[in-house]
mmCIF file of the C-alpha atoms, coordinates in Angstrom:
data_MODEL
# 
_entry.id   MODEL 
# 
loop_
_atom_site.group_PDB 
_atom_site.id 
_atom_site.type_symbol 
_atom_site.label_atom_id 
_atom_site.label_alt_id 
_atom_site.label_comp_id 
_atom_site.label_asym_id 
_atom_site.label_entity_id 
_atom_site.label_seq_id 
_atom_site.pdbx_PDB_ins_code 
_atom_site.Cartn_x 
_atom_site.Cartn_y 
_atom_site.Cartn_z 
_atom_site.occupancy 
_atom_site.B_iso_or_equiv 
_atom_site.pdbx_formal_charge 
_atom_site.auth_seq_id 
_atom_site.auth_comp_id 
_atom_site.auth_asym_id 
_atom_site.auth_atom_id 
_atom_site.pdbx_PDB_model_num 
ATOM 1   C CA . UNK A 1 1   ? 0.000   0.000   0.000  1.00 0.00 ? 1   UNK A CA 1 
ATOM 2   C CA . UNK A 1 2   ? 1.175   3.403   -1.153 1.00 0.00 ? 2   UNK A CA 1 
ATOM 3   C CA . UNK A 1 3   ? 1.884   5.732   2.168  1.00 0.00 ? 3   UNK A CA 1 
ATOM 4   C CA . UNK A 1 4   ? 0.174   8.770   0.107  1.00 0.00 ? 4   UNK A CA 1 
ATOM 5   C CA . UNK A 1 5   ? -3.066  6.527   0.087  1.00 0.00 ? 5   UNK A CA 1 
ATOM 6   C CA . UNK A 1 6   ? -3.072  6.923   3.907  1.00 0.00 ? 6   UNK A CA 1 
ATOM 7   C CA . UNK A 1 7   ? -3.712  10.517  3.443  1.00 0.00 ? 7   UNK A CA 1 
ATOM 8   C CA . UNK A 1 8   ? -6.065  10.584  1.650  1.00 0.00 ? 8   UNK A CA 1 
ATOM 9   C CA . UNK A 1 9   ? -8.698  8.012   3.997  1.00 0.00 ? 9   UNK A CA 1 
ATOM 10  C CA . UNK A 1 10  ? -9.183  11.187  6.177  1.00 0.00 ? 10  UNK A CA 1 
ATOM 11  C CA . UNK A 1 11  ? -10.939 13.282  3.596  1.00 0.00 ? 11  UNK A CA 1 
ATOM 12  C CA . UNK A 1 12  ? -12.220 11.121  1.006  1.00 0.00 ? 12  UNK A CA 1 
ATOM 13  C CA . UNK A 1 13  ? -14.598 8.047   0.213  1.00 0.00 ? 13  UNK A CA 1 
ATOM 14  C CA . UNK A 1 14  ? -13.253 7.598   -3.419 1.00 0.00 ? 14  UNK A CA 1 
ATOM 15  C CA . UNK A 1 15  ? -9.260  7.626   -2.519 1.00 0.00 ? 15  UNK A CA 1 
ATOM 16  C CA . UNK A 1 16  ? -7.490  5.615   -0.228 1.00 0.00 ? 16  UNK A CA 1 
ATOM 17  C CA . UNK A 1 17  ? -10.005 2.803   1.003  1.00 0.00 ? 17  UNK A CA 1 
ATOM 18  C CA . UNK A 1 18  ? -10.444 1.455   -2.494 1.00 0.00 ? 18  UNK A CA 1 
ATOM 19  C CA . UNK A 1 19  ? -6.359  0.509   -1.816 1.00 0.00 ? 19  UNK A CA 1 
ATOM 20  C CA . UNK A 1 20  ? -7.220  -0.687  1.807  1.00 0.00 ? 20  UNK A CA 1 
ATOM 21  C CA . UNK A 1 21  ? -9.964  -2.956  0.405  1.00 0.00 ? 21  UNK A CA 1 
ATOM 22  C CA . UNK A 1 22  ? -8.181  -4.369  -2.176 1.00 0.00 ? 22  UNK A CA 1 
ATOM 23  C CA . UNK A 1 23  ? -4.964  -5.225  -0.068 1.00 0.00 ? 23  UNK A CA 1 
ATOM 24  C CA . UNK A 1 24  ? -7.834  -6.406  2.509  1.00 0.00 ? 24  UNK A CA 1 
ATOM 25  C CA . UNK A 1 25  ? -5.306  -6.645  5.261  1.00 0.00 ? 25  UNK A CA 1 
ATOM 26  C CA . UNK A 1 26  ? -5.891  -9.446  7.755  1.00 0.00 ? 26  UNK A CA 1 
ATOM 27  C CA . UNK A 1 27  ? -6.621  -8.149  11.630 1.00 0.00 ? 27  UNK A CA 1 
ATOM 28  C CA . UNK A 1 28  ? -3.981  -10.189 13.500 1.00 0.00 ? 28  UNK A CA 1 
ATOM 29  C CA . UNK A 1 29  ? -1.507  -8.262  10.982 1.00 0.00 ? 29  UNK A CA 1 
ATOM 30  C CA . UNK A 1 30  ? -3.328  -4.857  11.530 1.00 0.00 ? 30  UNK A CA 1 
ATOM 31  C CA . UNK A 1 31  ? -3.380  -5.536  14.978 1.00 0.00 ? 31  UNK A CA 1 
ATOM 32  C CA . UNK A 1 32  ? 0.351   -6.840  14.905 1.00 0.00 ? 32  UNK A CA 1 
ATOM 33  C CA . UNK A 1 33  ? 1.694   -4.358  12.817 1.00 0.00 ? 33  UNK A CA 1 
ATOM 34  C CA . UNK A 1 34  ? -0.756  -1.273  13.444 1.00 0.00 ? 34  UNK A CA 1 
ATOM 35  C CA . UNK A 1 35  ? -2.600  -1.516  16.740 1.00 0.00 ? 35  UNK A CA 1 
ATOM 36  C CA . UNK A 1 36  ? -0.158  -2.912  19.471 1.00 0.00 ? 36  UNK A CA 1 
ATOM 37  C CA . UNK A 1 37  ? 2.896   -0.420  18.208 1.00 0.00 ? 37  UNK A CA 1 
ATOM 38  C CA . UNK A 1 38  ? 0.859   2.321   17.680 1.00 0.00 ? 38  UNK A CA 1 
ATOM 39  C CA . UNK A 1 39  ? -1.291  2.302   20.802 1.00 0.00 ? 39  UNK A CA 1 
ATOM 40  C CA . UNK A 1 40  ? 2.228   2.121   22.404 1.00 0.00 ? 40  UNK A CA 1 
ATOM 41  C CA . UNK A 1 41  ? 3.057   5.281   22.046 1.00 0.00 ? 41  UNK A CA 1 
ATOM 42  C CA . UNK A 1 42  ? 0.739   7.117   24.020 1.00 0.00 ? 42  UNK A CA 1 
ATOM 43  C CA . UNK A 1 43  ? 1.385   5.404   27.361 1.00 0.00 ? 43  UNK A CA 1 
ATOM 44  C CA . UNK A 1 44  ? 5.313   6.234   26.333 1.00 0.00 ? 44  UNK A CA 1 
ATOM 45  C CA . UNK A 1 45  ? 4.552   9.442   25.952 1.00 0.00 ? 45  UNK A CA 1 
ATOM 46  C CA . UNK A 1 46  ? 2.924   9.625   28.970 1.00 0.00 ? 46  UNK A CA 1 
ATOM 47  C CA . UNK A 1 47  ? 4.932   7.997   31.018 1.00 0.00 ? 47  UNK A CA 1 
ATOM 48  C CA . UNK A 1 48  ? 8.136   10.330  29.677 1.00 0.00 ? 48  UNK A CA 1 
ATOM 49  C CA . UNK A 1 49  ? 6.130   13.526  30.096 1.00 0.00 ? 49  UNK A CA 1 
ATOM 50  C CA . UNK A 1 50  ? 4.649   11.928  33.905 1.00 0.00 ? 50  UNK A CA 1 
ATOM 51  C CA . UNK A 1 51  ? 8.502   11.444  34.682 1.00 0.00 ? 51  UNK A CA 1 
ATOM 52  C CA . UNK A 1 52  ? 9.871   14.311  33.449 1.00 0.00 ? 52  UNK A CA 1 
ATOM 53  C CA . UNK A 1 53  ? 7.457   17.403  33.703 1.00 0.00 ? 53  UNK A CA 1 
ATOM 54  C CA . UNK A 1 54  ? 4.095   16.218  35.215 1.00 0.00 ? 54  UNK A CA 1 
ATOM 55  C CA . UNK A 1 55  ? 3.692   19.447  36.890 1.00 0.00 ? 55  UNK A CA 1 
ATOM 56  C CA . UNK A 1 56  ? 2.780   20.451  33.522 1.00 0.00 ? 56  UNK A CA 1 
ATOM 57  C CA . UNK A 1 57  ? -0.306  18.403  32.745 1.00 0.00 ? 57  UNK A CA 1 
ATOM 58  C CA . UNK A 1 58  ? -1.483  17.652  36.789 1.00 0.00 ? 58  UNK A CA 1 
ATOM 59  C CA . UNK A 1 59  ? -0.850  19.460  39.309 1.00 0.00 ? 59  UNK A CA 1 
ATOM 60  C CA . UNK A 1 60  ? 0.913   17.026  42.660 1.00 0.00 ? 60  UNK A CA 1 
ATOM 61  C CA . UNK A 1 61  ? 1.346   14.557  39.268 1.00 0.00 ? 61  UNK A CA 1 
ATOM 62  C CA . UNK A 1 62  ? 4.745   13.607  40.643 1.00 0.00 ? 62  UNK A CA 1 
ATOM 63  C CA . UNK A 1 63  ? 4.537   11.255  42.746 1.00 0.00 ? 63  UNK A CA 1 
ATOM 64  C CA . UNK A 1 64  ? 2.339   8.854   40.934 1.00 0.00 ? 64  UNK A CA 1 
ATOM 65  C CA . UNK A 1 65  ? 3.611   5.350   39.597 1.00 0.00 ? 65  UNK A CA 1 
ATOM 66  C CA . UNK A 1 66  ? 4.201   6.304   35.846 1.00 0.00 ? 66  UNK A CA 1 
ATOM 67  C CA . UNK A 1 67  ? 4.999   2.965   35.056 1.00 0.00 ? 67  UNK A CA 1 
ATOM 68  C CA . UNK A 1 68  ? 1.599   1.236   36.209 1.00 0.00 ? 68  UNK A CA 1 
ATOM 69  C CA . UNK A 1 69  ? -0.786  4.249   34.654 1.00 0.00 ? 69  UNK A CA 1 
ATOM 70  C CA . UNK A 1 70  ? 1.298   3.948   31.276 1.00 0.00 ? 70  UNK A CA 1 
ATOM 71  C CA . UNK A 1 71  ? 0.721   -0.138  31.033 1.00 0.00 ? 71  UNK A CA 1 
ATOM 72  C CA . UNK A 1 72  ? -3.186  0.085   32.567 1.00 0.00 ? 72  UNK A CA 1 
ATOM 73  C CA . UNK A 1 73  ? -2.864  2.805   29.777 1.00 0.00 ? 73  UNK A CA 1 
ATOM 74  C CA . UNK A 1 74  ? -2.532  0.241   27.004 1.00 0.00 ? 74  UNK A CA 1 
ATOM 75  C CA . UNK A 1 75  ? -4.213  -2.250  28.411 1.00 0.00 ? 75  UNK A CA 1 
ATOM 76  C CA . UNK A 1 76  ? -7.328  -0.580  27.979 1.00 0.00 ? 76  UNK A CA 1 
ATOM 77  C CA . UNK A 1 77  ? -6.620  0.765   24.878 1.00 0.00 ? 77  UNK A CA 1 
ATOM 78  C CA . UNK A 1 78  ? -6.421  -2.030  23.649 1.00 0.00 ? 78  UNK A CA 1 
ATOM 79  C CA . UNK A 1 79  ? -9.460  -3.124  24.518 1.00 0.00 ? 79  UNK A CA 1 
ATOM 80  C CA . UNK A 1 80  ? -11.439 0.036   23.426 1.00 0.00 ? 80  UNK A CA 1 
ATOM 81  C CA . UNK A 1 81  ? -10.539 -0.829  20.294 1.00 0.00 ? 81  UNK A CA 1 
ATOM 82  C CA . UNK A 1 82  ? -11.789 -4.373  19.931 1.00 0.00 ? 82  UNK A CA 1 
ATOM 83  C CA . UNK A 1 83  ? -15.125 -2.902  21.322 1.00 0.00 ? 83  UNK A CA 1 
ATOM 84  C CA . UNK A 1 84  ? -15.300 -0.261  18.739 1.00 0.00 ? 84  UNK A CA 1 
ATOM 85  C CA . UNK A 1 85  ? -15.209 -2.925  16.144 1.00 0.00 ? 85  UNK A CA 1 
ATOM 86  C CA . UNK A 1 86  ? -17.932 -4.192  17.561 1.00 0.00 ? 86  UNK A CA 1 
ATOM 87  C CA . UNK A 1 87  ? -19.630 -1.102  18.126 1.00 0.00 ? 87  UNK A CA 1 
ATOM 88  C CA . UNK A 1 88  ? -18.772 0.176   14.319 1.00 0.00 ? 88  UNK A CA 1 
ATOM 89  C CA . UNK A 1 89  ? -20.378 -3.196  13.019 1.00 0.00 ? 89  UNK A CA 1 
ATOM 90  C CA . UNK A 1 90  ? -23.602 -2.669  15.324 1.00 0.00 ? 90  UNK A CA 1 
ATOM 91  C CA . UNK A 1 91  ? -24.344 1.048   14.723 1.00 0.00 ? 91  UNK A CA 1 
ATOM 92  C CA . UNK A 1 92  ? -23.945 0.663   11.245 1.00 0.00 ? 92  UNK A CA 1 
ATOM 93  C CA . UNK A 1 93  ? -25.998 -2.341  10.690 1.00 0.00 ? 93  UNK A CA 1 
ATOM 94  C CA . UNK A 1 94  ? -29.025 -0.573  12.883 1.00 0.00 ? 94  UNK A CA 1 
ATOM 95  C CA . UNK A 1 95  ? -28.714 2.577   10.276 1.00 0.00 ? 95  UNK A CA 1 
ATOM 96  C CA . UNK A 1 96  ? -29.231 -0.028  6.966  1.00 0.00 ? 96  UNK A CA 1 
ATOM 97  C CA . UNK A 1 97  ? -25.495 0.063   6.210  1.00 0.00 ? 97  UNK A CA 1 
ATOM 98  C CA . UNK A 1 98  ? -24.001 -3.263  5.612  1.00 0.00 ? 98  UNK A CA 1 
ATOM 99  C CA . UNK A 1 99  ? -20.139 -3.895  6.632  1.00 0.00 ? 99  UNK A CA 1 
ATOM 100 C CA . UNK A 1 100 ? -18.475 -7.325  8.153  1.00 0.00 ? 100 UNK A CA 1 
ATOM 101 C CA . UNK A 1 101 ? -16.883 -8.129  11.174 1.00 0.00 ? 101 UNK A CA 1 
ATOM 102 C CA . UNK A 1 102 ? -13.607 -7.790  9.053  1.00 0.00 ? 102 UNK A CA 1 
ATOM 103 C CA . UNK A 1 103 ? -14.069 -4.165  7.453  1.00 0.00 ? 103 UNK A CA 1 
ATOM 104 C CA . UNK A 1 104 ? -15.585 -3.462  11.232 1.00 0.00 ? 104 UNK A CA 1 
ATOM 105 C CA . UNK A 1 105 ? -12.218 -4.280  12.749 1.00 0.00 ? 105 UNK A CA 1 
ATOM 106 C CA . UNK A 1 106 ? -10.006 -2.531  10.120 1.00 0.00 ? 106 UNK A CA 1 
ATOM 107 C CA . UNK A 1 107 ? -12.021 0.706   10.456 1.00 0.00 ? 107 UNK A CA 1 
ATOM 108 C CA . UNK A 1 108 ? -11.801 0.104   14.383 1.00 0.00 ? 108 UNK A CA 1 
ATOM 109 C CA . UNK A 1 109 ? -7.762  -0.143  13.712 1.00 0.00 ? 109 UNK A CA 1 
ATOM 110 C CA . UNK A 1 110 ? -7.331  2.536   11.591 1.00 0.00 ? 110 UNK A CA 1 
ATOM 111 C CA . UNK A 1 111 ? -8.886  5.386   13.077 1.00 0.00 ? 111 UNK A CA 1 
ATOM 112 C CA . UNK A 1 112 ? -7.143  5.735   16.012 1.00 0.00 ? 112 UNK A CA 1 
ATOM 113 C CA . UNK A 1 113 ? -4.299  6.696   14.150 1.00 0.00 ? 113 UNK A CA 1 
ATOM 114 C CA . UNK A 1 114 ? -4.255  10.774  14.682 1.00 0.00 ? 114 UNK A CA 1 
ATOM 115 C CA . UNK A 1 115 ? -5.102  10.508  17.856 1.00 0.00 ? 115 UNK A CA 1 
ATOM 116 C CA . UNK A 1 116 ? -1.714  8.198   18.768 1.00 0.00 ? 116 UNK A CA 1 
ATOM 117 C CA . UNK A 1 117 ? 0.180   9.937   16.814 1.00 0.00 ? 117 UNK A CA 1 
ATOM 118 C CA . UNK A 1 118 ? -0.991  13.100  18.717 1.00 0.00 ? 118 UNK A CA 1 
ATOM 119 C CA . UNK A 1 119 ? 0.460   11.561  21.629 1.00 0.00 ? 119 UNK A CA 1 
ATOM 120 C CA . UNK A 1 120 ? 4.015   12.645  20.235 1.00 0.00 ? 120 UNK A CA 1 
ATOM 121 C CA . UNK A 1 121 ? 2.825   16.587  21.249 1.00 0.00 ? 121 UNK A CA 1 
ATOM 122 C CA . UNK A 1 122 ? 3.716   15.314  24.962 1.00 0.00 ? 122 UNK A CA 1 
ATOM 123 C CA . UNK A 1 123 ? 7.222   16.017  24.156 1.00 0.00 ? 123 UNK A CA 1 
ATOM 124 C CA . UNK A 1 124 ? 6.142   19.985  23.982 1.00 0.00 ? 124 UNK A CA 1 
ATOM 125 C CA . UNK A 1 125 ? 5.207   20.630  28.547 1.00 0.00 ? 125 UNK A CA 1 
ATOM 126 C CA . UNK A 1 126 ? 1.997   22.546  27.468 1.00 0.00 ? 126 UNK A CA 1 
ATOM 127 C CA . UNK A 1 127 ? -1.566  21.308  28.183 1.00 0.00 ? 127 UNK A CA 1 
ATOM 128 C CA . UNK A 1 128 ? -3.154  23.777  25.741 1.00 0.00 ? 128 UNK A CA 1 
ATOM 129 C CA . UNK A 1 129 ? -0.505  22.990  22.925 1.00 0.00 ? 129 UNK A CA 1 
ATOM 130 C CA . UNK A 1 130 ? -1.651  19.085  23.321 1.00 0.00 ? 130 UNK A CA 1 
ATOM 131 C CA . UNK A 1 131 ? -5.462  20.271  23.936 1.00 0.00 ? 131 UNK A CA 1 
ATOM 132 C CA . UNK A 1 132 ? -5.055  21.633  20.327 1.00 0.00 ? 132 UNK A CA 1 
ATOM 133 C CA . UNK A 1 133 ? -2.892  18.955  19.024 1.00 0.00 ? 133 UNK A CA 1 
ATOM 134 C CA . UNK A 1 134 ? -5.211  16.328  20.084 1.00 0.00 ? 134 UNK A CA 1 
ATOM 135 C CA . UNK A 1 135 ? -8.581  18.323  18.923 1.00 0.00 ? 135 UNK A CA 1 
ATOM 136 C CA . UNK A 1 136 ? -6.863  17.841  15.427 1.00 0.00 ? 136 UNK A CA 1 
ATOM 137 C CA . UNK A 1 137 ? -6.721  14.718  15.386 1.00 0.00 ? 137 UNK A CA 1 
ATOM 138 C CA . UNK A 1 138 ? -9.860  14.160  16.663 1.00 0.00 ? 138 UNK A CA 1 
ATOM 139 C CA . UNK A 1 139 ? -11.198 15.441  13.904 1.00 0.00 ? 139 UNK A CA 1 
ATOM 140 C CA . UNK A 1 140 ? -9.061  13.254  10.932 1.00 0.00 ? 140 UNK A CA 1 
ATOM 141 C CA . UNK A 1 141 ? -10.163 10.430  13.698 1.00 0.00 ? 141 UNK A CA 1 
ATOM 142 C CA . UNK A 1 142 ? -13.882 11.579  12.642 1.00 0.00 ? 142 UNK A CA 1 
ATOM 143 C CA . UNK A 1 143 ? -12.981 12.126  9.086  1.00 0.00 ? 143 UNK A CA 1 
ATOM 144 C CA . UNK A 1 144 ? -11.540 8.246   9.047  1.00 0.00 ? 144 UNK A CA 1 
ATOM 145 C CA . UNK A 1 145 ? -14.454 7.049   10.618 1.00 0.00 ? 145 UNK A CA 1 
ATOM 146 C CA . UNK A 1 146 ? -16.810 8.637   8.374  1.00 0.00 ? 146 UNK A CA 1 
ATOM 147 C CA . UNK A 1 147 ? -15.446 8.115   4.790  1.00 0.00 ? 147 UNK A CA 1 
ATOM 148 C CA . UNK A 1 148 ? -14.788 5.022   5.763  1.00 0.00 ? 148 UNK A CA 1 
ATOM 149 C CA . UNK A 1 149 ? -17.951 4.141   6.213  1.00 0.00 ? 149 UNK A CA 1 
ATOM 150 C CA . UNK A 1 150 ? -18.818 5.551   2.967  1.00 0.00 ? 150 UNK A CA 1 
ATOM 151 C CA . UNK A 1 151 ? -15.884 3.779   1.580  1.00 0.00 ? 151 UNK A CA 1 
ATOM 152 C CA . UNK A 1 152 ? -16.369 0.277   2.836  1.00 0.00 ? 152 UNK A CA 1 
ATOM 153 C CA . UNK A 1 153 ? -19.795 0.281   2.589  1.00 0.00 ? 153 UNK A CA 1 
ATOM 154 C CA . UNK A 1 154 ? -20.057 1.561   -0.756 1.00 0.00 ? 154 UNK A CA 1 
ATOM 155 C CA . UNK A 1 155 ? -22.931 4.145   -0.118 1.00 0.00 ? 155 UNK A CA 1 
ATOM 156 C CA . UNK A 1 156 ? -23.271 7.811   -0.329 1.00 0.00 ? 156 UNK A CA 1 
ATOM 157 C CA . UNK A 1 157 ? -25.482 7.914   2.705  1.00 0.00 ? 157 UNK A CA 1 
ATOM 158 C CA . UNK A 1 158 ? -24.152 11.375  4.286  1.00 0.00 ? 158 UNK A CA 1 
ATOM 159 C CA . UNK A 1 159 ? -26.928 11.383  7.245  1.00 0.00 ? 159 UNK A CA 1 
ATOM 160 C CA . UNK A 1 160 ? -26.012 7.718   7.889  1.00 0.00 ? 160 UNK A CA 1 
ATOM 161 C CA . UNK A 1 161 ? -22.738 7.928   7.730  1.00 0.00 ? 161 UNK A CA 1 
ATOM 162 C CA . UNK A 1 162 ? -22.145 10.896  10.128 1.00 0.00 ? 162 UNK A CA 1 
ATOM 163 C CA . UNK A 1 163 ? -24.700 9.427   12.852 1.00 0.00 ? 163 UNK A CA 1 
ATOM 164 C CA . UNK A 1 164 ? -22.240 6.209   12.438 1.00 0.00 ? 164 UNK A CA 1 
ATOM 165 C CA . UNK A 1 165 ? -19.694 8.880   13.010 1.00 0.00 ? 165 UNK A CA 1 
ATOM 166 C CA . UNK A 1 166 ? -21.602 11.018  15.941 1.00 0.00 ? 166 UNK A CA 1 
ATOM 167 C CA . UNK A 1 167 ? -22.323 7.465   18.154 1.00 0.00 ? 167 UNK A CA 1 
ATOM 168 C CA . UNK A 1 168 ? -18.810 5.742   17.482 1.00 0.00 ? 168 UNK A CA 1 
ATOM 169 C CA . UNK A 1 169 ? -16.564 9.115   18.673 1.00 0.00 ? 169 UNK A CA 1 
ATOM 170 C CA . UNK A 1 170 ? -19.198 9.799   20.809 1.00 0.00 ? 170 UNK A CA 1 
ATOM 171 C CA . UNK A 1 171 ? -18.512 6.270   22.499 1.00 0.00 ? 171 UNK A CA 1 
ATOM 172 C CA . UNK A 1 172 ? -14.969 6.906   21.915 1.00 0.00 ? 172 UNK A CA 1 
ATOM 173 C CA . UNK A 1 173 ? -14.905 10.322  23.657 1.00 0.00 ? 173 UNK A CA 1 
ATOM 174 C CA . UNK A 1 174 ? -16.714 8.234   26.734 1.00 0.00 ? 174 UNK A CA 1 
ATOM 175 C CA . UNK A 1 175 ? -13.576 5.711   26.770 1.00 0.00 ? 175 UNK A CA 1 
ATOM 176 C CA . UNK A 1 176 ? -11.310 8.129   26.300 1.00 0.00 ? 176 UNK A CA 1 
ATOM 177 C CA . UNK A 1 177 ? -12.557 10.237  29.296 1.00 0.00 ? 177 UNK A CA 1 
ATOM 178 C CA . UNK A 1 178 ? -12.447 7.177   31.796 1.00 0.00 ? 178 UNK A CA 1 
ATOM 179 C CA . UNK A 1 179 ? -9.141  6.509   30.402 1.00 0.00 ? 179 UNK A CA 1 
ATOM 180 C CA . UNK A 1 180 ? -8.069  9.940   31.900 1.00 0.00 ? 180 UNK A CA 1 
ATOM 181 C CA . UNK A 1 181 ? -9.458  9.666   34.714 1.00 0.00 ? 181 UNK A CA 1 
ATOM 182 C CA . UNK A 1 182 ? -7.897  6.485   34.809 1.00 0.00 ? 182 UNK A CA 1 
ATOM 183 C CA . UNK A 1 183 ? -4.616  8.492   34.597 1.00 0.00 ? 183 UNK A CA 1 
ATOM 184 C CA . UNK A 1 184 ? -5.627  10.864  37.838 1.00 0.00 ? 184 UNK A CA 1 
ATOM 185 C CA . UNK A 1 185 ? -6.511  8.530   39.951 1.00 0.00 ? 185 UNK A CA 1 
ATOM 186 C CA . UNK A 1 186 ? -3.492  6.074   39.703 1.00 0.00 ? 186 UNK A CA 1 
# 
């Protein structure tokens, strides 16, 4: 798969997932090559910005065990993605919109992607520089989400698609905000 195709599953139905179709990757190699290293890297970012300059992101942040939030971290991302495959597959089939367990799982792998790469912004100490950094890639998270629905499913369904979109990050934003207060409470 070309690495401009990638850029292009963000902001378009008609470019990029035809690729990712056709190459039809298998999970355990999505999840082998994609998921595990990539949802890495936010609870190594957090665990270098908790040891370094936690002051900057919690206030008493110091003294907390860096090591056990970063792996509970993982853990349970790794399991928020498994059950936003399922959820992806669920939503979409109670809207009309036909997509396999398969396709399910790849969109579930895939559009993450911003948002651990955002993680890299925790080498910059400033909440409201990663606030921002992370808003972006919210949004490509959204835009993956949503043309690839479109994509995969093969429909032009706008209204169907985004309410996909709306329930999935909405579920997302839920995980994501236990997963942070996850982080405070360690």
């Amino acid at each position: 798969m070309k690495l401009s195709a990638l850029y292009h599953l963000p902001l378009s139905s008609d470019q990029g997932w035809p690729e990712v179709e056709r190459i039809h990757p298998r999970l355990m190699k999505l999840f082998a090559f994609i998921v595990v290293p990539m949802s890495l890297l936010p609870p190594a970012m957090l665990y270098y910005a908790g040891t370094h300059y936690p002051a900057a992101f919690l206030p008493q942040a110091g003294d907390k065990d860096w090591g056990m939030v970063a792996a509970a971290f993982f853990l349970t991302e790794l399991v928020t993605v498994l059950a936003m495959g399922w959820l992806i597959k669920q939503v979409a089939e109670t809207d009309g919109l036909r997509i396999d367990y398969h396709d399910a799982y790849l969109l579930a792998g895939i559009a993450p992607v911003p948002l651990w790469l955002s993680s890299l912004g925790l080498f910059v100490p400033s909440l409201g520089f990663n606030a921002v950094l992370s808003l972006a890639a919210l949004g490509l998270s959204c835009g993956i989400i949503y043309h690839g629905m479109e994509g995969l499913c093969h429909t032009r369904e706008d209204v169907t698609a985004a309410s996909i979109v709306q329930t999935v990050i909405g579920a997302g934003l839920i995980a994501w905000a236990l997963l942070l207060m996850l982080v405070v409470s360690l």
